[in-house]
C-alpha positions as CSV (number, residue, x, y, z in Angstrom):
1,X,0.0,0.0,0.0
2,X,2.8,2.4,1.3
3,X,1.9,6.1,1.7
4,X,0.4,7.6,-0.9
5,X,-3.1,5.8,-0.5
6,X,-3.9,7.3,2.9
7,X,-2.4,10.9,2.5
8,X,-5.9,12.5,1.9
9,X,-7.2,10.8,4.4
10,X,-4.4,11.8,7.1
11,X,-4.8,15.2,5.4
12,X,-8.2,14.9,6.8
13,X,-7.8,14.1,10.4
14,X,-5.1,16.8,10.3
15,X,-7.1,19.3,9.3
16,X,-9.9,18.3,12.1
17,X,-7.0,18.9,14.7
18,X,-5.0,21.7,13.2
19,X,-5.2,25.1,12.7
20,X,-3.4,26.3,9.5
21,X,-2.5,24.4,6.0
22,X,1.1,24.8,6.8
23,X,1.0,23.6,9.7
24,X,-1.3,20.4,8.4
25,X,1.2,20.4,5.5
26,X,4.5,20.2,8.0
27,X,2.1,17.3,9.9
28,X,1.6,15.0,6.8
29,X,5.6,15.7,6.1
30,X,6.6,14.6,9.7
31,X,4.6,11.5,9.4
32,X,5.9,10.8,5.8
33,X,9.5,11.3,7.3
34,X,8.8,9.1,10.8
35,X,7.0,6.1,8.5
36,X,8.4,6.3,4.7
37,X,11.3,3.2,5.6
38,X,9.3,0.8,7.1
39,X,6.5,1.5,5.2
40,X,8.7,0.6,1.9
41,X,10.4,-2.6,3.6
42,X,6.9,-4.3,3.7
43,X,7.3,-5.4,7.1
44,X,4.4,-3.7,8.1
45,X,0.9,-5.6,8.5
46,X,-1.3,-2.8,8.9
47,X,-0.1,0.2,7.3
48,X,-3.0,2.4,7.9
49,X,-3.2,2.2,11.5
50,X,1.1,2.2,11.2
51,X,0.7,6.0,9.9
52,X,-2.0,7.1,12.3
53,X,0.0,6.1,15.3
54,X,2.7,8.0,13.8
55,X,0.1,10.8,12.8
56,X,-0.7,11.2,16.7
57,X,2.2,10.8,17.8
58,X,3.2,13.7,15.8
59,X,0.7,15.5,17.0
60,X,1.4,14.8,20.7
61,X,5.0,16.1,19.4
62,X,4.3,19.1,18.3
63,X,1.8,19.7,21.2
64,X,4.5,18.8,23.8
65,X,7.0,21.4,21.8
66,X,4.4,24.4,22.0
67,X,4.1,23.7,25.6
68,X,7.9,24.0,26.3
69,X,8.3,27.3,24.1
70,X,5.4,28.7,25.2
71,X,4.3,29.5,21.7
72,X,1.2,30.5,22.6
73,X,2.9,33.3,24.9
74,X,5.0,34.4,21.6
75,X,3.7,37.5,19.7
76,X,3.1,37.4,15.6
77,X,5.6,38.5,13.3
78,X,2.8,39.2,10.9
79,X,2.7,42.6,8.9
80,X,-0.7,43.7,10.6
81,X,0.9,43.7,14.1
82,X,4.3,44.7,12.8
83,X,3.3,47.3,9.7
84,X,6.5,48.3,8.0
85,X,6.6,51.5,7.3
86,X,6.3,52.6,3.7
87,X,5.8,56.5,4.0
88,X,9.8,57.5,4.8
89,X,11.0,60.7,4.7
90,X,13.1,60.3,1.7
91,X,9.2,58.7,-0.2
92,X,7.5,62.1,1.4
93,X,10.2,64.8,-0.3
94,X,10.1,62.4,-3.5
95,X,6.1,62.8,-3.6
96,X,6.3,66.2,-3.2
97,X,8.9,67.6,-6.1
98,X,6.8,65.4,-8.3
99,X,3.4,66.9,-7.1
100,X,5.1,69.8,-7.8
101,X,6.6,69.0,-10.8
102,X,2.9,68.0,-12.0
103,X,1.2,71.5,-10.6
104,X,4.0,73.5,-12.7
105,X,4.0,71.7,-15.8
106,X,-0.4,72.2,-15.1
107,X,0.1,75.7,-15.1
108,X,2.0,76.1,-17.8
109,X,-0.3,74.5,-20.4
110,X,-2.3,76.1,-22.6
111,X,-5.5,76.7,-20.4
112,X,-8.3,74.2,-22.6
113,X,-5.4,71.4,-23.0
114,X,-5.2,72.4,-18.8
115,X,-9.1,71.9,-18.5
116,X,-10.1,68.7,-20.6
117,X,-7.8,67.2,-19.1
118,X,-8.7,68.3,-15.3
119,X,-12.3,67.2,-16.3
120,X,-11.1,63.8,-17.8
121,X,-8.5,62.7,-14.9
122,X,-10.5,64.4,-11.8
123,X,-13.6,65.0,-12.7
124,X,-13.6,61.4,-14.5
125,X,-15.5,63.0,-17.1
126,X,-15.8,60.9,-20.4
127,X,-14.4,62.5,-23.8
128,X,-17.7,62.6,-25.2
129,X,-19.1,64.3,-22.0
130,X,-16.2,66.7,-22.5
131,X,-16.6,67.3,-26.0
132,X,-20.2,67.9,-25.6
133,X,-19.9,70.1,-22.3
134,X,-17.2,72.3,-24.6
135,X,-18.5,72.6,-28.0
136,X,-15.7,70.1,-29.4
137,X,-15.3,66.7,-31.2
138,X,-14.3,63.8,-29.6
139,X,-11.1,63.7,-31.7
140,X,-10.2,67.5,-30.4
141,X,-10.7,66.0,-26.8
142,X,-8.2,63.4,-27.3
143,X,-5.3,65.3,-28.8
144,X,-5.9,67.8,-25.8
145,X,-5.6,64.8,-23.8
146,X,-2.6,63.4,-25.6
147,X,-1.0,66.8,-25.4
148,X,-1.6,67.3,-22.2
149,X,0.3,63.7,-20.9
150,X,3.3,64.3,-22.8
151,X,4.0,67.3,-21.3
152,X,3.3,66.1,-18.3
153,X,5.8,63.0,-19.1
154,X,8.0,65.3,-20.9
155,X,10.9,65.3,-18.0
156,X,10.4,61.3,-18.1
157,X,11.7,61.2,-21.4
């Protein structure tokens, strides 16, 4: 038989016992490890019941570990307890030479080119509600667009 036929269900009684997938994962791995060479020599009669005495004693293991590192008295590593933080000062004087890097290059357009594409990117006005709200064609509304983002992208060249 071996291992393989039972793995789902040890998967099973894992899951019923554990709390995570990788810790059900390291489970099926400790038992695979603990049973794999006398499972393969074939001097085992009952194989099932050979890999779920191993599976509880792995369990009893791993419970009797926990207890002596008190790993329920051990605080998460996990981002949400531990945020890293993103917004350094370096990140804050990048974000403002380009906002004002943006508001210059804004100012300096001709003022429609300015204004369709203020309505388009913050008002999230459509180019056909543009072109209708300013008396233009779609087309016009795009090249004011198209204009307007390569000067914006103009120092990115």
């Amino acid at each position: 038989m071996g291992f393989e036929p039972v793995v789902k269900a040890l998967r099973g009684w894992f899951a019923r016992r554990l709390s995570s997938e990788a810790d059900i994962d390291d489970a099926v791995q400790d038992v695979w490890l603990r049973t794999h060479e006398h499972l393969e020599s074939g001097t085992v009669e009952n194989e099932r019941a050979y890999v779920f005495t191993a599976a509880r004693s792995v369990l009893t293991d791993r419970a009797r570990r926990a207890s002596v590192r008190h790993e329920q008295a051990h605080e998460s590593l996990e981002e949400i307890h531990h945020p890293v933080e993103w917004i350094t000062p370096e990140r804050v004087i990048l974000g403002e030479e380009a906002i004002a890097m943006v508001m210059h290059r804004l100012e300096n357009m001709p003022e429609k080119t300015r204004d369709i594409f203020i309505l388009h990117r913050f008002e999230n006005m459509t180019y056909r509600e543009i072109a209708n709200a300013m008396g233009l064609s779609i087309s016009a509304v795009e090249k004011h667009i198209m204009k307007a983002l390569l000067d914006l992208m103009e120092d990115l060249r």
